[in-house]
C-alpha positions as CSV (number, residue, x, y, z in Angstrom):
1,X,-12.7,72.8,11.3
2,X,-13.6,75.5,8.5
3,X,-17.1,74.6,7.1
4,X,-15.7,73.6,3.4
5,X,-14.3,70.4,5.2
6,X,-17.3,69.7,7.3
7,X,-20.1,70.0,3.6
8,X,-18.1,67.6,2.1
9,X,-17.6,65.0,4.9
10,X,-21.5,65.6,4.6
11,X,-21.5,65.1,1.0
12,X,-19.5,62.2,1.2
13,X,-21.2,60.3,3.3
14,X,-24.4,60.9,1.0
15,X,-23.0,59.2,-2.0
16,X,-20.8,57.1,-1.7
17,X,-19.5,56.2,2.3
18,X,-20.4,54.9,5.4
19,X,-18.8,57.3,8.0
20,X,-16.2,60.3,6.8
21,X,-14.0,62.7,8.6
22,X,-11.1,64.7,9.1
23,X,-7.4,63.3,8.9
24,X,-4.8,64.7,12.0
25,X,-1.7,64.8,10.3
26,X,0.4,65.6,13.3
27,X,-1.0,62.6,15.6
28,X,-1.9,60.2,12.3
29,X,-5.3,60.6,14.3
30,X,-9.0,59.7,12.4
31,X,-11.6,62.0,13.4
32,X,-15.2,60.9,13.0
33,X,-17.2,64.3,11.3
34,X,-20.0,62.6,9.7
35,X,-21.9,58.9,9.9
36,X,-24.7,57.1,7.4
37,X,-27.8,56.8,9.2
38,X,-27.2,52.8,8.6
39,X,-23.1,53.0,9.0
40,X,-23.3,51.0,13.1
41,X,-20.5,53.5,13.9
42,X,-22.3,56.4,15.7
43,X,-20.2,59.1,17.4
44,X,-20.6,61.9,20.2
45,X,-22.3,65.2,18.8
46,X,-19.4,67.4,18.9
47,X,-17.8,65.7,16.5
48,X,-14.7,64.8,18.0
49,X,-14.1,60.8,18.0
50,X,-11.0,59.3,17.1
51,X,-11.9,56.5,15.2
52,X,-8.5,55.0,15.6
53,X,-8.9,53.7,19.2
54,X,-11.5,51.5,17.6
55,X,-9.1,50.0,14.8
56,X,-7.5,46.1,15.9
57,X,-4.8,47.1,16.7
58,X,-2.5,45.4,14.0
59,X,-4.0,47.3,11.3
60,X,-3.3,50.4,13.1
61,X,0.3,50.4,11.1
62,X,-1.9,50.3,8.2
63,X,-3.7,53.5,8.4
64,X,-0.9,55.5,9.9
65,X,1.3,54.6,6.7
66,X,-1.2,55.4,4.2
67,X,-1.8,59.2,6.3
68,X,1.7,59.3,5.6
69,X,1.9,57.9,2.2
70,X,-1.2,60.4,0.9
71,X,0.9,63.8,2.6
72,X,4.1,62.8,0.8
73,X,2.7,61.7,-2.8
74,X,-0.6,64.0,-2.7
75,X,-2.3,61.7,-3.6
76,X,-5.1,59.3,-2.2
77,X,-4.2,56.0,-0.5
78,X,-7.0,52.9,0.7
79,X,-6.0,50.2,3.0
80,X,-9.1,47.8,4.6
81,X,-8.9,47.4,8.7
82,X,-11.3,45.7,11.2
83,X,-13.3,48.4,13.0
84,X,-14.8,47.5,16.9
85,X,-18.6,48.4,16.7
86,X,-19.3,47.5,20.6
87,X,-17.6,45.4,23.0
88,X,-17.9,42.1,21.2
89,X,-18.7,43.3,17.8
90,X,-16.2,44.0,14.9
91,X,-16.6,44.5,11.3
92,X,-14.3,45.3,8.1
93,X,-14.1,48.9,6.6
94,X,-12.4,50.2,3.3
95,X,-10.9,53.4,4.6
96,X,-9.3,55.6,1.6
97,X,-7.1,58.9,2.9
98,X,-7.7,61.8,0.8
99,X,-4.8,64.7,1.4
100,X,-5.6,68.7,1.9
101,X,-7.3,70.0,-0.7
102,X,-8.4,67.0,-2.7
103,X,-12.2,67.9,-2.9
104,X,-11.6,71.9,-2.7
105,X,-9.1,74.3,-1.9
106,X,-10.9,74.9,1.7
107,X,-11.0,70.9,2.7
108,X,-8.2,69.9,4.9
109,X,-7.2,66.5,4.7
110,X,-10.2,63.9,4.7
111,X,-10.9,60.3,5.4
112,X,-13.7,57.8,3.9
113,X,-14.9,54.3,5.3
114,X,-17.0,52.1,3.7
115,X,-18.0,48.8,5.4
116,X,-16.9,46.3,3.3
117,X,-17.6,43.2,6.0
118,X,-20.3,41.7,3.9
119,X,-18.1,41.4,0.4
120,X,-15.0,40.2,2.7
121,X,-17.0,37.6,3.6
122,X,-18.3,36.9,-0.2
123,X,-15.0,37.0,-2.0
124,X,-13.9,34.6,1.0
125,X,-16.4,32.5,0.4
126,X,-15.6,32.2,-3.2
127,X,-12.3,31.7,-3.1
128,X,-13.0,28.3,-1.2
129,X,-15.5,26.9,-3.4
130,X,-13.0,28.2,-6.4
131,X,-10.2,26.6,-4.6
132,X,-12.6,23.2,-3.8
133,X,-13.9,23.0,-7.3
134,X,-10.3,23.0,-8.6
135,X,-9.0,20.8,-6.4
136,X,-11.1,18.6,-5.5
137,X,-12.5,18.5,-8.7
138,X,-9.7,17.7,-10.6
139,X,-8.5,14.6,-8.2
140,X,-12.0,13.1,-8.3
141,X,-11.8,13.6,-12.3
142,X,-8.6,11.4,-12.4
143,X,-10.3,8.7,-10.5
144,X,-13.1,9.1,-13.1
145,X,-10.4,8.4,-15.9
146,X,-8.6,5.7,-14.6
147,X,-11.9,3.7,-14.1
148,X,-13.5,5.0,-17.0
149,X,-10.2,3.0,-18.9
150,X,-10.7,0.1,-16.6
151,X,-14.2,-0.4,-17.8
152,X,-12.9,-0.1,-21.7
153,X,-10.2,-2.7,-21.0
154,X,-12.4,-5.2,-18.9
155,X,-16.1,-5.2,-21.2
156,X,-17.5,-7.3,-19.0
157,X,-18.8,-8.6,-15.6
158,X,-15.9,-7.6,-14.1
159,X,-16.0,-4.1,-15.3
160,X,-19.3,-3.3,-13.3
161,X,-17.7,-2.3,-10.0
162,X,-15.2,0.1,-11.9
163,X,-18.7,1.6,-13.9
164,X,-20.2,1.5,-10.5
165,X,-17.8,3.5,-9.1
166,X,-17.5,5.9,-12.4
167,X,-21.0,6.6,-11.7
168,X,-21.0,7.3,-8.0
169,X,-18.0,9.4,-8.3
170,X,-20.1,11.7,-11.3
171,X,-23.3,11.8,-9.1
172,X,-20.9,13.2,-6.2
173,X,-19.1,15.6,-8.0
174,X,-22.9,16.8,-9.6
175,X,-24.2,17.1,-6.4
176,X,-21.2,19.0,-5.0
177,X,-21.7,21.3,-7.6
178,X,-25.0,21.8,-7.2
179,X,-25.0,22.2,-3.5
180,X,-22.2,25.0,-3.5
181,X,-23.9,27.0,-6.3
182,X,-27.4,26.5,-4.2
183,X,-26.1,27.6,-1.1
184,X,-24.0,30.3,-2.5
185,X,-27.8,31.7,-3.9
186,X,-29.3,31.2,-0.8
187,X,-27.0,33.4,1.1
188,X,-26.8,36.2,-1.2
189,X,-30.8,35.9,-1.8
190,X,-32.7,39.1,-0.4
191,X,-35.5,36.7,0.3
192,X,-33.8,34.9,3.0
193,X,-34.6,37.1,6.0
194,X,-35.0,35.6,9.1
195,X,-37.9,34.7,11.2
196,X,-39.0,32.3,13.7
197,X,-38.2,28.8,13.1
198,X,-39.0,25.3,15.0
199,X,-35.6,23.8,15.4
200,X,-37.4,20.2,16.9
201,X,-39.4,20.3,13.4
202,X,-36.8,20.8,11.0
203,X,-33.9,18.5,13.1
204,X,-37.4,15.6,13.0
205,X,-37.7,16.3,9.1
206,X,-33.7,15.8,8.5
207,X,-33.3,13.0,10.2
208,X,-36.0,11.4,8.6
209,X,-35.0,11.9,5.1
210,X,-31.3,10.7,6.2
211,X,-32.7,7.5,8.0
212,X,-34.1,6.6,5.0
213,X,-31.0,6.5,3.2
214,X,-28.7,4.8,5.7
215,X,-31.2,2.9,7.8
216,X,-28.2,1.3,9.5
217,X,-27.4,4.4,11.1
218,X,-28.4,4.8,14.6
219,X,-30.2,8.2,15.1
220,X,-30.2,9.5,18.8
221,X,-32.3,12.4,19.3
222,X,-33.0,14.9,22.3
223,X,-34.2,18.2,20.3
224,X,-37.1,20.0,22.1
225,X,-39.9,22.1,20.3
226,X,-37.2,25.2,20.4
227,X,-38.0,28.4,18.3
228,X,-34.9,30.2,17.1
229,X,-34.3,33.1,14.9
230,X,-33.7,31.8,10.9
231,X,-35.0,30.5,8.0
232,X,-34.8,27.9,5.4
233,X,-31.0,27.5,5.7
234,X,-31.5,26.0,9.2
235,X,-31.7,23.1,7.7
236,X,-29.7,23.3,5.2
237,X,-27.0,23.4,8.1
238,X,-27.9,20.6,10.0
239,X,-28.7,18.5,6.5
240,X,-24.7,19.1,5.9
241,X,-23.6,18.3,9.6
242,X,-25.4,15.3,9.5
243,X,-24.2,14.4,6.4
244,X,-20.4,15.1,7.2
245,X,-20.6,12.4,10.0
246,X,-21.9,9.7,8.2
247,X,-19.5,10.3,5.2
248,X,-16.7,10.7,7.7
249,X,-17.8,7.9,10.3
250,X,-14.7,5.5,9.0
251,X,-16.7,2.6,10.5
252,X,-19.6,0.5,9.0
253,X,-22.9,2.2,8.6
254,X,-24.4,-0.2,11.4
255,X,-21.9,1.1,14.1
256,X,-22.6,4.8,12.9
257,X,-24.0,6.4,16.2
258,X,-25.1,10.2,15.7
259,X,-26.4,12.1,18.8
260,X,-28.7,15.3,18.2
261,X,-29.6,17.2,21.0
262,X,-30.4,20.7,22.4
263,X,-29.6,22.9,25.0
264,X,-31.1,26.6,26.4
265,X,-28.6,29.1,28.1
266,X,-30.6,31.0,29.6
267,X,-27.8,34.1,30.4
268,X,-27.9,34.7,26.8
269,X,-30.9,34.1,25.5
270,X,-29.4,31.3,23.0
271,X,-30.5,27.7,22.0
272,X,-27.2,25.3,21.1
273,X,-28.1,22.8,18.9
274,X,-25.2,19.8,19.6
275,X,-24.2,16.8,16.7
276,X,-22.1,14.2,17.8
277,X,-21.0,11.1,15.7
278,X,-18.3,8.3,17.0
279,X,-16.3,8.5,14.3
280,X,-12.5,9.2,13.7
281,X,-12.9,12.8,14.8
282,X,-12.0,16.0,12.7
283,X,-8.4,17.0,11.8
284,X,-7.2,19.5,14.1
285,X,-6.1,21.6,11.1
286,X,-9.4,21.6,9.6
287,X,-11.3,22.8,12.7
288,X,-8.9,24.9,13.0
289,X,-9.3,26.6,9.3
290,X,-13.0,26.8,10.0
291,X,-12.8,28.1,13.5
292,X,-10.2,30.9,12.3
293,X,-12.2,31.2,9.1
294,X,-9.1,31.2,7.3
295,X,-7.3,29.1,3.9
296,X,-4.0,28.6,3.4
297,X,-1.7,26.1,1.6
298,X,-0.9,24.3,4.6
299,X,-4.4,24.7,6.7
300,X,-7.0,24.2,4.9
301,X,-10.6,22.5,4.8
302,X,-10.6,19.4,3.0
303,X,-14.1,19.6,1.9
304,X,-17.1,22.3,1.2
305,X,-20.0,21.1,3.8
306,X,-18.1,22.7,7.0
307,X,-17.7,25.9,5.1
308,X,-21.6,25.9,4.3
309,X,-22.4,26.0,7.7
310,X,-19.8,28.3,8.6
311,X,-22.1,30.5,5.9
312,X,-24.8,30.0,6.8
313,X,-24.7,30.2,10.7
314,X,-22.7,33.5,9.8
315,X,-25.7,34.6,7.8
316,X,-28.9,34.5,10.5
317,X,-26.4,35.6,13.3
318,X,-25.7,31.8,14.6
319,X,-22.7,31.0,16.3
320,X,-20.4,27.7,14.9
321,X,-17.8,25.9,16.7
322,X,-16.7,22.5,16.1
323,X,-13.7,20.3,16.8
324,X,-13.1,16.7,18.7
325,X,-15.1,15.3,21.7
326,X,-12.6,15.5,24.5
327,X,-14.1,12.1,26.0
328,X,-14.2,9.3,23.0
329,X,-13.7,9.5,19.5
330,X,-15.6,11.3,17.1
331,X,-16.5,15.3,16.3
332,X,-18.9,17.8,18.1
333,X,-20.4,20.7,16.0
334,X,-22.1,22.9,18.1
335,X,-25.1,25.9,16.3
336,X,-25.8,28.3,18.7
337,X,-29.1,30.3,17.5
338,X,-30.6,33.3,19.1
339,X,-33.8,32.1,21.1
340,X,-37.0,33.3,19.5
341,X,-39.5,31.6,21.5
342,X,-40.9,35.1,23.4
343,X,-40.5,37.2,20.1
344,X,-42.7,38.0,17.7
345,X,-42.0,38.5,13.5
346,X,-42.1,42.5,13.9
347,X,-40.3,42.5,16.6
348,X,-37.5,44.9,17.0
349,X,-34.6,42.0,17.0
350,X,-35.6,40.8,13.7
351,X,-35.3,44.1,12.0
352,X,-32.2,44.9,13.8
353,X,-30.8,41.5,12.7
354,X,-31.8,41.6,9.3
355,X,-30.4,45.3,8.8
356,X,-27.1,44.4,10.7
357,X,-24.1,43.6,8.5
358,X,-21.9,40.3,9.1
359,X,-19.8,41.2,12.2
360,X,-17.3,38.9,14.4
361,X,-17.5,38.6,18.2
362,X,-13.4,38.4,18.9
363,X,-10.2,38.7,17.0
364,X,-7.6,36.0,17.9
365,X,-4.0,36.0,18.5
366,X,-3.1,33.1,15.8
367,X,-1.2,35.7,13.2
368,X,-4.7,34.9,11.4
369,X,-5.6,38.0,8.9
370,X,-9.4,37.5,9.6
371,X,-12.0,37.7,12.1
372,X,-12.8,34.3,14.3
373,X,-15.7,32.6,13.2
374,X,-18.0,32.6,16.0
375,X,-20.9,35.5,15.1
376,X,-23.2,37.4,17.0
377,X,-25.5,40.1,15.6
């Protein structure tokens, strides 16, 4: 490598890339040259990692054609792939190809990646409260119509359950809107790093609030005094879990049952926090779009509130998973939250955390173009 290549893989990297290298025409090969001190791809001294053996492997095609593409056309080519940081860590990168000669007549040609994981993850994000507030939004509106004519027509007594409605139906679709644009703050807030958090305390304070508001609902609770690593979105999370099974109980209030409780695995250092209502159970297709983290036309969540703590767990390095209980009716969401109880604020796990990008633990083999949803910093 002539030194003209290796200043501006240097120079790269200072202003405007994560990692940069060289581009091996003859084996459509990626060679790691140069790496931001806060990139989370490091690579051996001499210089000589091929950053392909770390691409998934379906987006391998990807890269090889746009190698290709920039040779033939001269010109540069970009094509995002998901990049394997460790052994259970992945992440998304912007990688642009640059051919010989591009930057100076002594560069060969070059490569740029940016990681792009946390603006993935963002424009995902919005897209499902775009596609909700369209949606969803829209079909409610009609409802409010229809009753809204109902009232005009009836003018009396018999017109209050249609104005009832009318107004129950607006204070839904207000708070919805509220919610999403709160949340959608919240995560992209600079002042949401995480620190140690009493899950009993906030699980106690949640409760409460909803018991007041459906005191037919029976509340079972086995949360112990467990510290984890988070912030104020912790509750936000449980707030909408708790909420989705009483909205989705599809039985009277008074035969609402919702179990709370919490678990410690010790082999990994990790507190699960477990909600479990009796009611009709989630649609496989909607656990299914949350666990894949996907949307599509014909699997897709039906509402918001799963999505938020898909966010949010995403956000403070929680793990999500929900679908049916396997033994009776009824849905089990599970939080898994990295165990803070021996750490302290300065520790080194909650700088690392709160420097580390959103990353995935596994890929999975559904034809799905996204990382699964279960996280781990």
């Amino acid at each position: 490598m002539d030194v003209g290549t290796e200043s501006v893989c240097e120079i790269l990297i200072s202003n405007q890339s994560d990692i940069a290298g060289t581009v091996a025409v003859d084996t459509n090969d990626l060679l790691l040259k140069a790496v931001a001190d806060d990139s989370a791809i490091t690579h051996s001294t001499d210089g000589t990692d091929s950053l392909l053996t770390r691409v998934y492997r379906d987006d391998v095609k990807d890269i090889t054609d746009c190698i290709e593409n920039a040779v033939q056309t001269d010109d540069p080519q970009q094509t995002t792939s998901r990049v394997q940081l460790s052994a259970d860590e992945w992440c998304i990168f912007e990688f642009t190809i640059y051919p010989a000669e591009h930057f100076s007549p002594a560069a060969g040609p070059l490569f740029t990646g940016t990681n792009v994981t946390d603006e993935h993850f963002l424009n995902q994000r919005r897209e499902v409260i775009n596609r909700v507030l369209r949606h969803n939004l829209r079909n409610d509106l009609e409802v409010v119509d229809g009753y809204t004519t109902i009232a005009r027509e009836e003018c009396g007594d018999a017109a209050q359950p249609a104005i009832n409605q009318i107004e129950s139906i607006s204070n839904k679709l207000l708070s919805l809107g509220e919610k999403m644009r709160d949340i959608d703050s919240h995560l992209n807030s600079s002042n949401y790093r995480l620190r140690r958090v009493n899950l009993g305390d906030v699980v106690g304070r949640v409760v409460e609030t909803y018991h007041e508001e459906h005191p037919a609902v029976t509340f079972r609770l086995n949360v112990g005094a467990a510290v984890v690593a988070g912030n104020s979105l912790v509750s936000d999370a449980v707030e909408e879990l708790v909420e989705n099974a009483i909205d989705h109980a599809d039985r009277p209030e008074e035969e609402t049952v919702i179990t709370i409780t919490s678990t410690e695995i010790e082999d990994n250092d990790e507190i699960k926090l477990i909600v479990t209502d009796n009611g009709r159970g989630i649609p496989r297709g909607e656990a299914e779009a949350i666990s894949e983290g996907t949307e599509s036309e014909l699997n897709h969540s039906s509402g918001v509130g799963l999505w938020l703590v898909k966010w949010i767990s995403d956000s403070i390095h929680a793990t999500f998973d929900i679908g049916r209980r396997t033994e009776t009716s009824g849905t089990e969401a599970v939080l898994g939250f990295k165990n803070a109880a021996q750490l302290d604020e300065s520790d080194e796990l909650f700088s690392g955390l709160n420097q580390k990008k959103i990353i995935r633990t596994e890929l999975p083999d559904t034809g799905s173009s996204d990382i699964a949803t279960s996280t781990r910093g």
